[in-house]
C-alpha positions as CSV (number, residue, x, y, z in Angstrom):
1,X,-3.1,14.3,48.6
2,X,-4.9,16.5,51.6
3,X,-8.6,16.6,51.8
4,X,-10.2,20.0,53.1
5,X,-13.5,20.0,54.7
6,X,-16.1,22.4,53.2
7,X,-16.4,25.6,54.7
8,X,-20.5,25.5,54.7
9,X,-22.3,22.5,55.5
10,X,-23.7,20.9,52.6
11,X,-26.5,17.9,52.3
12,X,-26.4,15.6,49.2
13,X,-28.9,13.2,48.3
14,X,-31.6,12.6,45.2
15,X,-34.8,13.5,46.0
16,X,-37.5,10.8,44.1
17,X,-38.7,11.8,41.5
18,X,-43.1,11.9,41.9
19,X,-44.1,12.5,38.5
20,X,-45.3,9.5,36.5
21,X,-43.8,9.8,33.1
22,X,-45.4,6.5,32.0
23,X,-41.9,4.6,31.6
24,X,-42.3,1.5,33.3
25,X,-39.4,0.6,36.1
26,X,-39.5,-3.2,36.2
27,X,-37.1,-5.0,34.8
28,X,-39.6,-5.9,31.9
29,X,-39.8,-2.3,31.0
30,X,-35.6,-2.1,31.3
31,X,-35.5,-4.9,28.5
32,X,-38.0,-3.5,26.4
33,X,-36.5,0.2,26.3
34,X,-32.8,-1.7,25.4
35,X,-34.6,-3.5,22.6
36,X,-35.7,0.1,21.3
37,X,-32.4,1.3,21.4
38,X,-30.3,-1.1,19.3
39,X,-28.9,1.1,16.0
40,X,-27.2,-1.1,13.7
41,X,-24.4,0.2,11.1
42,X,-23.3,-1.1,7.9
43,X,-20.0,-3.4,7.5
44,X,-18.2,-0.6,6.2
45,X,-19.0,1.3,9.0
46,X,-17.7,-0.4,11.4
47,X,-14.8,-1.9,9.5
48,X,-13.6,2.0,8.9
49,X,-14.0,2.7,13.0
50,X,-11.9,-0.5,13.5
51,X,-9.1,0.4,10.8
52,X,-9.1,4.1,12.6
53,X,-8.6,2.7,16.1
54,X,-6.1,-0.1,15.1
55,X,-8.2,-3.2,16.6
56,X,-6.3,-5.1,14.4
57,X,-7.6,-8.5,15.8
58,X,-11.5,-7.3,14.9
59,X,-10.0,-5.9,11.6
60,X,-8.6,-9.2,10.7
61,X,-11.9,-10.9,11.6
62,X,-13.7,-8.8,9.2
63,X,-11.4,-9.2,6.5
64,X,-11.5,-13.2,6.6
65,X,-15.0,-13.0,7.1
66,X,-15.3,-11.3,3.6
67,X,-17.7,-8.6,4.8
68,X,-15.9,-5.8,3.2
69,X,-14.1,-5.0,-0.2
70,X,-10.3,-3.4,0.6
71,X,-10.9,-1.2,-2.5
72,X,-13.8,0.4,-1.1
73,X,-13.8,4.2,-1.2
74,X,-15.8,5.1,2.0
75,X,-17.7,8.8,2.4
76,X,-14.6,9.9,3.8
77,X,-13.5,9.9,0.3
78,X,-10.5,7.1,1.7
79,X,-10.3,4.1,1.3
80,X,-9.1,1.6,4.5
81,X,-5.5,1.6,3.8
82,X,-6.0,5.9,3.6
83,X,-7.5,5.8,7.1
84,X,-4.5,3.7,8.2
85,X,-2.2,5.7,7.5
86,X,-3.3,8.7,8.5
87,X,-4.2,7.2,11.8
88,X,0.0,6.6,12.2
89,X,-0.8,3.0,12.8
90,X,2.1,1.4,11.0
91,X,0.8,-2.4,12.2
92,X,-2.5,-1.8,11.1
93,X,-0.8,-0.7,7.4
94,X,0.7,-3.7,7.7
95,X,-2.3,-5.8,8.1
96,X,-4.2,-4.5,5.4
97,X,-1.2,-5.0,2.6
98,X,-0.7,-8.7,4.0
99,X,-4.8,-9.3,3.1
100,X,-4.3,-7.6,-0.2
101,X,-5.0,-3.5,0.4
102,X,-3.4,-1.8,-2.9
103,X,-0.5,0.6,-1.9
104,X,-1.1,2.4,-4.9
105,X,-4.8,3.3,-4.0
106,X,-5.7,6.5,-4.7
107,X,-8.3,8.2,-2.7
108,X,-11.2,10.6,-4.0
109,X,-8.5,12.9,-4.9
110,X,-6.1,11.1,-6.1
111,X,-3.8,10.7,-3.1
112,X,-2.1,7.3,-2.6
113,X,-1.2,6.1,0.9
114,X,2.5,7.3,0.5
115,X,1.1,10.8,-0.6
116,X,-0.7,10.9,2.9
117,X,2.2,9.1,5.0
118,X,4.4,12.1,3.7
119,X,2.0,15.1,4.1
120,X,1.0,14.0,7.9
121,X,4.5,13.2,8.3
122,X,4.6,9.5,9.4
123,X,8.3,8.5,7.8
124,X,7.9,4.9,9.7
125,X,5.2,4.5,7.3
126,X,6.3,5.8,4.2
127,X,9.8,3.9,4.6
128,X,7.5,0.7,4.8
129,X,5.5,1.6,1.8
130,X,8.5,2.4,-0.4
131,X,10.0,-0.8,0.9
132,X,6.8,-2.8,-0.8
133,X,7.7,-0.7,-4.3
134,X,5.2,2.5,-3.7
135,X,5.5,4.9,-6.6
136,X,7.5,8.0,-5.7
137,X,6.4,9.5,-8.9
138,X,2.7,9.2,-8.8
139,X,1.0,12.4,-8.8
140,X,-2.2,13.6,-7.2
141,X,-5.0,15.6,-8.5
142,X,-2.9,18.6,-8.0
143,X,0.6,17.4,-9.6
144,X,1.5,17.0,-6.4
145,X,4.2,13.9,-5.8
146,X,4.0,12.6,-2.2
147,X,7.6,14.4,-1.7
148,X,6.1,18.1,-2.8
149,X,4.1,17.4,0.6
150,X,6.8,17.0,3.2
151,X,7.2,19.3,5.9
152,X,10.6,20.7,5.2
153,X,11.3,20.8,9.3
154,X,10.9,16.9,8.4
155,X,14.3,16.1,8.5
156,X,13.4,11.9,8.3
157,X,11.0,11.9,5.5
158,X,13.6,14.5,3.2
159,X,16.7,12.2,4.1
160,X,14.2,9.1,2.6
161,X,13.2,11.1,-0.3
162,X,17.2,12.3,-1.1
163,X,15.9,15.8,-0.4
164,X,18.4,18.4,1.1
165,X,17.4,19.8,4.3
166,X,17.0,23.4,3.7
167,X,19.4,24.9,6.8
């Protein structure tokens, strides 16, 4: 990598600020603006930012700790397993089914997990479902079956679902 010196002479620096805003500058002050600060979320907040980032190891923590339900429907209008999926994190799935998430959930609108693996086209994830026994059949608030929602340039998820490839 070159470096190229500036054409025109530049000076850099931070000026001091005079003003007195009346925000102390000791230490004290630093600890007593941090106290103001802390925001504190619920358990199902957090647990839902964990499941969408995959920290499995906080997720787990949470779960044994019993400070949230698996079957809770968050404002998302998902439950955890939902958000799992749709993040494409096929562990994190995993973790949640092994602590007792319901494959068969059905979100807000009636969307089960496999209905979302399928539509976002995640077939890792939908071939791990159908593995536990998800229901191919099940049918959304729209009549749709998670197979009306594949992507037909998804040649992976039609070969799982029998479909023909349309060529």
């Amino acid at each position: 990598m070159k470096y190229y010196q500036c054409p025109v002479p530049l000076t850099v620096g931070i000026k001091a600020y005079t003003k007195d805003c009346g925000v102390p500058v000791s230490c004290k002050g630093s600890a007593y603006l941090k106290s103001l600060r802390s925001v504190h979320f619920p358990n199902d907040i957090i647990f839902q930012d964990y499941v969408r980032h995959g920290e499995l190891e906080r997720i787990g923590r949470f779960i044994r700790a019993k400070r949230v339900n698996l079957d809770t429907i968050y404002s998302s209008g998902m439950a955890a397993i939902h958000e799992a999926v749709l993040s494409g994190n096929l562990e994190c799935v995993k973790l949640l089914v092994h602590y007792g998430a319901d494959i068969h959930q059905r979100d807000e609108e009636g969307w089960t997990p496999l209905h979302m693996a399928c539509s976002d086209s995640f077939p890792h994830i939908a071939r791990y479902l159908l593995s536990l026994g998800a229901d191919r059949e099940l049918e959304n608030d729209c009549g749709q079956k998670p197979a009306d929602l594949i992507d037909p340039e998804n040649k992976e998820l039609l070969e799982l679902f029998g479909l023909a490839a349309n060529d």
